[in-house]
Structures are given as C-alpha cells and as structure tokens.
PDB file with one MODEL, atoms N, CA, C and O in Angstrom:
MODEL        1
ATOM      1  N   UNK A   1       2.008 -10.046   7.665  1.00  0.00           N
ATOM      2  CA  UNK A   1       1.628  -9.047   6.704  1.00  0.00           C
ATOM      3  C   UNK A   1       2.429  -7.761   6.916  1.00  0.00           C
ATOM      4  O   UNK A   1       2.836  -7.071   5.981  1.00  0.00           O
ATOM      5  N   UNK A   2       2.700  -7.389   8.672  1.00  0.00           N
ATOM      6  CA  UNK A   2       3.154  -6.133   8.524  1.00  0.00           C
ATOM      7  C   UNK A   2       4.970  -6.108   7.869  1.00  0.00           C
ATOM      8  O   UNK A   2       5.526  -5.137   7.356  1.00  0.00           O
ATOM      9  N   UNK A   3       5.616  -7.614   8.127  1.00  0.00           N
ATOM     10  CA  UNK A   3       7.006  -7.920   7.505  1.00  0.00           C
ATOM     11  C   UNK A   3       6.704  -7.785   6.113  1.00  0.00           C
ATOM     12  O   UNK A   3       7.358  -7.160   5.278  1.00  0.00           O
ATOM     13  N   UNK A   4       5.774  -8.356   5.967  1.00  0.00           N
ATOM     14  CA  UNK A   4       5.618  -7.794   4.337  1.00  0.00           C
ATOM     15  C   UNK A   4       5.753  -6.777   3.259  1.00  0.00           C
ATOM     16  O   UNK A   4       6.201  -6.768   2.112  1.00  0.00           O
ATOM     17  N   UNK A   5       5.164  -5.879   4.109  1.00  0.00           N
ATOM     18  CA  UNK A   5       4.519  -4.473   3.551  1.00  0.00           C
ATOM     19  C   UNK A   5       6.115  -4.271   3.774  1.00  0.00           C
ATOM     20  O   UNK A   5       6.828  -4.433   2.784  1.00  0.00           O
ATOM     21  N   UNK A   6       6.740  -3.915   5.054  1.00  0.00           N
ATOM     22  CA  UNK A   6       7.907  -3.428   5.162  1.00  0.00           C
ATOM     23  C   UNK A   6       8.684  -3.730   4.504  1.00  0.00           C
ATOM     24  O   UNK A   6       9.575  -2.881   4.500  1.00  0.00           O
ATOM     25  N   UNK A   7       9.041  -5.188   3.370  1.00  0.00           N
ATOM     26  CA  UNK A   7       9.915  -5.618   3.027  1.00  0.00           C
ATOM     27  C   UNK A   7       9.730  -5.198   1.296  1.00  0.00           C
ATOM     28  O   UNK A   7      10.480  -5.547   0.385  1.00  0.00           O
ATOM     29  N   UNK A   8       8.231  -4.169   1.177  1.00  0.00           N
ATOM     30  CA  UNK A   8       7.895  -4.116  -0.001  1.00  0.00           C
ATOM     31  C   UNK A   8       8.790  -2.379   0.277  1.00  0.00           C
ATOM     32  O   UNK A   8       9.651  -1.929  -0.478  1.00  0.00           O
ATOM     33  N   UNK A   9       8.443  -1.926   1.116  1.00  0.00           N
ATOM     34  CA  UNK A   9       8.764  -0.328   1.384  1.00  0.00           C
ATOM     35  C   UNK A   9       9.936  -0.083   1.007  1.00  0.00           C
ATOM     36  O   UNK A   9      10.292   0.814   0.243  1.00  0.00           O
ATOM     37  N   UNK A  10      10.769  -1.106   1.685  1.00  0.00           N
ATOM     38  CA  UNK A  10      12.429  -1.163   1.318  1.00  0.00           C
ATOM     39  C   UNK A  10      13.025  -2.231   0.181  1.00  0.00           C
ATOM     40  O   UNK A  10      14.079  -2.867   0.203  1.00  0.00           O
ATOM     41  N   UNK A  11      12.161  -2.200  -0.635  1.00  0.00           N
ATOM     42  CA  UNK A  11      12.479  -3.134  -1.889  1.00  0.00           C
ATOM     43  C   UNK A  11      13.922  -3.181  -2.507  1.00  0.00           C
ATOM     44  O   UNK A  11      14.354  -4.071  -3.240  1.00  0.00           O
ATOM     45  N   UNK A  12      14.658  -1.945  -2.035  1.00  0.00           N
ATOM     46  CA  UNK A  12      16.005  -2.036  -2.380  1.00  0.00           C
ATOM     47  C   UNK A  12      16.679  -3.195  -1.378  1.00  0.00           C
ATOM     48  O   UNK A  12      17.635  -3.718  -1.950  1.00  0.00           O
ATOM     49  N   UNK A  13      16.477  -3.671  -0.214  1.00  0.00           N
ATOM     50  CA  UNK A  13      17.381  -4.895   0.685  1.00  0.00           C
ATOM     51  C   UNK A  13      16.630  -6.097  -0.143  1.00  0.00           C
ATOM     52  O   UNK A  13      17.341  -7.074   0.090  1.00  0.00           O
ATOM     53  N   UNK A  14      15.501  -6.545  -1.034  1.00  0.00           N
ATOM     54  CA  UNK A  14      15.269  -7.618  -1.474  1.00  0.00           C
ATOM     55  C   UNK A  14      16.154  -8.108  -2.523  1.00  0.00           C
ATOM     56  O   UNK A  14      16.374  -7.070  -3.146  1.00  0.00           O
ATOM     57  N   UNK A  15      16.753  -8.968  -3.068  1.00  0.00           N
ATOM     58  CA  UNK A  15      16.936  -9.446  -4.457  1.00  0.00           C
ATOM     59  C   UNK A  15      16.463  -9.896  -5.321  1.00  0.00           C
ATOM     60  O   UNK A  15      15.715 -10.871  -5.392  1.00  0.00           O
ATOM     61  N   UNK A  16      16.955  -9.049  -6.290  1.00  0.00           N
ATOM     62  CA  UNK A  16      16.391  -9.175  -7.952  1.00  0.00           C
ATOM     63  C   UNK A  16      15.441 -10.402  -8.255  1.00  0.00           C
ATOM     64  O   UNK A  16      14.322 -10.516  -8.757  1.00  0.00           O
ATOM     65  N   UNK A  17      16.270 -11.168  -7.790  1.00  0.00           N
ATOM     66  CA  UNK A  17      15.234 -12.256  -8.330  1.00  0.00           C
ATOM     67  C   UNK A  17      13.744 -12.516  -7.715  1.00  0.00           C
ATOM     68  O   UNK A  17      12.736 -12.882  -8.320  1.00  0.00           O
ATOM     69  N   UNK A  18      13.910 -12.216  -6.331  1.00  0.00           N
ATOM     70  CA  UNK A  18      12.616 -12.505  -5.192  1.00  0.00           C
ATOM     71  C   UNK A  18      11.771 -11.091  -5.789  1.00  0.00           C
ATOM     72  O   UNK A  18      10.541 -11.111  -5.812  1.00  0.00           O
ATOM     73  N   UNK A  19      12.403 -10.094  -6.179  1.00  0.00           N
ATOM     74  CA  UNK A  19      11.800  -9.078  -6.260  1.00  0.00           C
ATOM     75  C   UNK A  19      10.427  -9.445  -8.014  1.00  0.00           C
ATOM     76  O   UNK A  19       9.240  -9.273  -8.291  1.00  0.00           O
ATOM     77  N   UNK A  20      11.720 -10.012  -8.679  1.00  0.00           N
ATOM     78  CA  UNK A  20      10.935 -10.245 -10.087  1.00  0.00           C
ATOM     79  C   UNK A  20       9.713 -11.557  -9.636  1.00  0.00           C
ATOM     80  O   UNK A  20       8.680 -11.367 -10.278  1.00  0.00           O
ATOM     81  N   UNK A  21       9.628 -12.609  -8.848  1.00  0.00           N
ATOM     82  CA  UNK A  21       9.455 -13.351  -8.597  1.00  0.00           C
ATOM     83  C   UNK A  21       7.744 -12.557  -8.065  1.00  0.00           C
ATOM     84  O   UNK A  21       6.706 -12.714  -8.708  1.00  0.00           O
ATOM     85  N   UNK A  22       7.844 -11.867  -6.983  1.00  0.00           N
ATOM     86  CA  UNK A  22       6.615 -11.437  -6.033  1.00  0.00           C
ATOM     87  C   UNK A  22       6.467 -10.205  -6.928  1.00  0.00           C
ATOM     88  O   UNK A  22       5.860  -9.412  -6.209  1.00  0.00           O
ATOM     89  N   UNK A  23       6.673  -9.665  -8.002  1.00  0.00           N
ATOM     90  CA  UNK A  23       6.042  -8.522  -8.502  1.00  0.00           C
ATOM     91  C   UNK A  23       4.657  -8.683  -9.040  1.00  0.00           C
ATOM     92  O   UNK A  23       4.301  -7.567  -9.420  1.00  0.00           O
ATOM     93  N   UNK A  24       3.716  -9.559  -9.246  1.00  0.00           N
ATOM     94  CA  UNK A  24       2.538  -9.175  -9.312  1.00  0.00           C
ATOM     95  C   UNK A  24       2.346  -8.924  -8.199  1.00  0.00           C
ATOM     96  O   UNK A  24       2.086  -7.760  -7.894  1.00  0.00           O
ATOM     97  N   UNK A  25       2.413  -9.961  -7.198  1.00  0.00           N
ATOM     98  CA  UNK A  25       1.466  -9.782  -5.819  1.00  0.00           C
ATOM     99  C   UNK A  25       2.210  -8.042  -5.240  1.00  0.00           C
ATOM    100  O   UNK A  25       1.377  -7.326  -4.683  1.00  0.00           O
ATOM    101  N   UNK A  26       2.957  -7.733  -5.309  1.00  0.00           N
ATOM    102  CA  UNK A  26       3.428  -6.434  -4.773  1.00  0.00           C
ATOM    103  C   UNK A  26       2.602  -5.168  -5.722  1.00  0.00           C
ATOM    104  O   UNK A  26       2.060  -4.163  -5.260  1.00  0.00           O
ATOM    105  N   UNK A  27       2.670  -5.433  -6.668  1.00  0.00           N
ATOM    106  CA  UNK A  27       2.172  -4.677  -7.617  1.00  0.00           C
ATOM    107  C   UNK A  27       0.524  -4.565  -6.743  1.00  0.00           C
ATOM    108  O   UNK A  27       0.011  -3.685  -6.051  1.00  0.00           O
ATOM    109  N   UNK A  28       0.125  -5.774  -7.146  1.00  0.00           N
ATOM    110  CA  UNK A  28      -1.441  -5.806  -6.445  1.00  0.00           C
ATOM    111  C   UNK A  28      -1.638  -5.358  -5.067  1.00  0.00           C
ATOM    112  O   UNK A  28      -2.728  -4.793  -4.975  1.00  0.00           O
ATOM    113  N   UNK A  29      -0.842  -5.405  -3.693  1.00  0.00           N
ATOM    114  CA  UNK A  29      -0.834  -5.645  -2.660  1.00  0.00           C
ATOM    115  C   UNK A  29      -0.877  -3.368  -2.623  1.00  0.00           C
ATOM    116  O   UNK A  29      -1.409  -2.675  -1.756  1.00  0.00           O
ATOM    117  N   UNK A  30      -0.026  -2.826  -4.036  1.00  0.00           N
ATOM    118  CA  UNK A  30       0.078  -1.290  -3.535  1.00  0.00           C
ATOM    119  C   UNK A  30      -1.095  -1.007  -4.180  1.00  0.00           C
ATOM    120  O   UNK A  30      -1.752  -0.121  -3.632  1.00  0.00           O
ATOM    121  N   UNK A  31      -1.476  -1.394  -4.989  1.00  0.00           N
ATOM    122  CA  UNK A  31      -2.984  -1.082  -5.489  1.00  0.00           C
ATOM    123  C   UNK A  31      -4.025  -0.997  -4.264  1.00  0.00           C
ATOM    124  O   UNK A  31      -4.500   0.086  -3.921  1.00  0.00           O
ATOM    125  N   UNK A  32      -4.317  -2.088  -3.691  1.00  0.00           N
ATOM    126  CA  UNK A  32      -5.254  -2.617  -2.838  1.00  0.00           C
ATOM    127  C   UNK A  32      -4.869  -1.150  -1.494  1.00  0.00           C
ATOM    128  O   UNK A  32      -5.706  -0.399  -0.994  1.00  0.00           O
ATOM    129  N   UNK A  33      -3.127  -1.173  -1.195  1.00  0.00           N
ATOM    130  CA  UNK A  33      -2.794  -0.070  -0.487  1.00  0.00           C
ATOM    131  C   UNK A  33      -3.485   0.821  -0.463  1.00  0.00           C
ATOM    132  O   UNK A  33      -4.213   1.265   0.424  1.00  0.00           O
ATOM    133  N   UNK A  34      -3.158   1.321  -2.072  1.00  0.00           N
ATOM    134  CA  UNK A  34      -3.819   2.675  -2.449  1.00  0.00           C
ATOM    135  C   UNK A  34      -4.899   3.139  -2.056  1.00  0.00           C
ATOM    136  O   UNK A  34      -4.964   3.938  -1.122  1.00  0.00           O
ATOM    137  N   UNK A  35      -6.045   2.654  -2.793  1.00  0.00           N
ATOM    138  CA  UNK A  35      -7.433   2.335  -2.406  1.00  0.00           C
ATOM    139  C   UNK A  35      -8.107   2.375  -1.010  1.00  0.00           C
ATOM    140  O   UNK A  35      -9.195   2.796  -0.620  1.00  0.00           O
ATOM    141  N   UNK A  36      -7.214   1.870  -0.499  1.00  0.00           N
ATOM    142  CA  UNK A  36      -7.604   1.877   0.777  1.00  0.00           C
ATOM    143  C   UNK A  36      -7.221   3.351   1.703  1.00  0.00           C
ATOM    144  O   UNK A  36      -7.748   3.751   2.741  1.00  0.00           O
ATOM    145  N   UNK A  37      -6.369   3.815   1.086  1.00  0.00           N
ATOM    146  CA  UNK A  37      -5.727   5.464   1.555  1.00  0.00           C
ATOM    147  C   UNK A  37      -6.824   5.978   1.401  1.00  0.00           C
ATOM    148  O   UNK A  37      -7.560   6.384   2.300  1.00  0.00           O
ATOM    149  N   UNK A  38      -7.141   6.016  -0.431  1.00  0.00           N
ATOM    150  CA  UNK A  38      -8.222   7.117  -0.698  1.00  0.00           C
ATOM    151  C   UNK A  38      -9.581   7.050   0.066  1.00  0.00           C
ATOM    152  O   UNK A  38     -10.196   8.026   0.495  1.00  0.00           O
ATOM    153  N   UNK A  39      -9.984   5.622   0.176  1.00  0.00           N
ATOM    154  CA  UNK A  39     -11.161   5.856   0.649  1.00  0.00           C
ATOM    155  C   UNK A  39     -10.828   6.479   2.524  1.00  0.00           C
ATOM    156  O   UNK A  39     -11.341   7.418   3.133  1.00  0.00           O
ATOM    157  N   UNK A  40      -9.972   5.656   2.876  1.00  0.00           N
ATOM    158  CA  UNK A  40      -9.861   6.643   4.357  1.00  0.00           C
ATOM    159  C   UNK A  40      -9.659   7.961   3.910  1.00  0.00           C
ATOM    160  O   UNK A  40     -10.459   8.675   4.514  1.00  0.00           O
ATOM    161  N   UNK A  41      -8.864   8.720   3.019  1.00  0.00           N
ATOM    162  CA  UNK A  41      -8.823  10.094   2.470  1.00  0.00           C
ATOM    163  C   UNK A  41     -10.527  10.775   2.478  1.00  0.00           C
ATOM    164  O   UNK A  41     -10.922  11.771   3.085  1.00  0.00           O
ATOM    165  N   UNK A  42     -11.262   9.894   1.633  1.00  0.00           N
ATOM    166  CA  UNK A  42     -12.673  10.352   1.652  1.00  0.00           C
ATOM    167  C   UNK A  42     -13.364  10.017   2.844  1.00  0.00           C
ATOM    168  O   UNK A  42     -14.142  10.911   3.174  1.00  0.00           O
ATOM    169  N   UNK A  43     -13.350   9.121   3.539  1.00  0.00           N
ATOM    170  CA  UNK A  43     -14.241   9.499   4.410  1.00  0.00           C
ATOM    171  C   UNK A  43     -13.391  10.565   6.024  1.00  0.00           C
ATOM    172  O   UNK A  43     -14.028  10.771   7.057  1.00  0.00           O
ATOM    173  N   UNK A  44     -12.411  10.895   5.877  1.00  0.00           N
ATOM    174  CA  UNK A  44     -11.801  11.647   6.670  1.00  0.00           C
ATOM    175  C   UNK A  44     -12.295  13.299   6.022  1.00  0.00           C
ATOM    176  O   UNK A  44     -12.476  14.248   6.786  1.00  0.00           O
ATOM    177  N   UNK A  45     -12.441  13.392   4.682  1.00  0.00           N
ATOM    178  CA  UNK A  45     -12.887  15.055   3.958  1.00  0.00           C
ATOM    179  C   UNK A  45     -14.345  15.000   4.480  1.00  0.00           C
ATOM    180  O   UNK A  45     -14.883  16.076   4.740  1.00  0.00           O
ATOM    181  N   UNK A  46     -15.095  13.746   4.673  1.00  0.00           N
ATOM    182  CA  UNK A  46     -16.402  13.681   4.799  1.00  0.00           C
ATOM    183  C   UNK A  46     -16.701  13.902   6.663  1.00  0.00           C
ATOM    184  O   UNK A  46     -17.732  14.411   7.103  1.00  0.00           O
ATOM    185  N   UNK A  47     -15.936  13.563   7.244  1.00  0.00           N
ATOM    186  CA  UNK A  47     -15.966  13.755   8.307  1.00  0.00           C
ATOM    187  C   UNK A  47     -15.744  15.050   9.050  1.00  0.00           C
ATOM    188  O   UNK A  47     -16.217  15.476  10.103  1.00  0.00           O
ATOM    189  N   UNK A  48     -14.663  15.674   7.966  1.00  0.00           N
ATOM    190  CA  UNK A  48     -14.055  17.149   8.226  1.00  0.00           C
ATOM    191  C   UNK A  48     -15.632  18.066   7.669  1.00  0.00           C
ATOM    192  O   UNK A  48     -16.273  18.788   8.434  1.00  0.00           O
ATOM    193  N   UNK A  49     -15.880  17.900   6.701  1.00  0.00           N
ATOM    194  CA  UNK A  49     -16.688  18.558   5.987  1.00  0.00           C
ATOM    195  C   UNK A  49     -18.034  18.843   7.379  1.00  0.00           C
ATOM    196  O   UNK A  49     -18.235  19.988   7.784  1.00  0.00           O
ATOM    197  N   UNK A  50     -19.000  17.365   8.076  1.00  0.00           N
ATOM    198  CA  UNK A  50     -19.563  17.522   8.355  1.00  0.00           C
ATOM    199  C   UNK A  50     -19.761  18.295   9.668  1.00  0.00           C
ATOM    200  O   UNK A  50     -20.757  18.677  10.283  1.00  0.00           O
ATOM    201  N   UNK A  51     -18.022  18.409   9.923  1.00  0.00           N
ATOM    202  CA  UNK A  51     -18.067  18.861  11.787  1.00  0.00           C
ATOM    203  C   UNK A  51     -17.760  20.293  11.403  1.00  0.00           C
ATOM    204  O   UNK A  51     -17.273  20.853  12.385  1.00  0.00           O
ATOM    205  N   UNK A  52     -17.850  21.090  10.385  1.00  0.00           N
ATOM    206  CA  UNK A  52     -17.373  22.159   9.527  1.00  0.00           C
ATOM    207  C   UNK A  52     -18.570  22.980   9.737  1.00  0.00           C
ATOM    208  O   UNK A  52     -18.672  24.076   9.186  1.00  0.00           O
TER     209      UNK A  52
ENDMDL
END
C-alpha cells in the first residue's frame, strides 16, 4: 500500500496507459485519503480546543 500511495504521489514516473488504466481506484484511494486528513484535522482542533 505504502508503494502505492507513493507511486500515486509521483504520477508523473507512471505511464499513460497504467495511469488511465488505475484512475478510478486512484481517484477513490485520494478521496478515502482526504477524508481521512479531515477527520484527523477534526479531531486534532478537538483535542487542541479541549487542552485550551
């Protein structure tokens, strides 16, 4: 998984075709990323907030 992610980061060393090929799952895989930021984002404001 972590070759993965890395190989999504630097999407410019993949080729076109592998790239067109895995674009849902990449597409999905930065979504799921995302999501997962924000909620560590929120519970890190929630954590800040309460020691505040």
């Amino acid at each position: 998984m972590k070759l993965f992610k890395e190989m999504i980061q630097k999407g410019e060393q993949m080729c076109e075709e592998l790239k067109e090929l895995l674009a849902p799952e990449i597409v999905e895989l930065k979504i799921r990323l995302a999501e997962q930021d924000a909620k560590l984002a929120d519970k890190d404001a929630m954590l800040t907030d309460s020691t505040a």
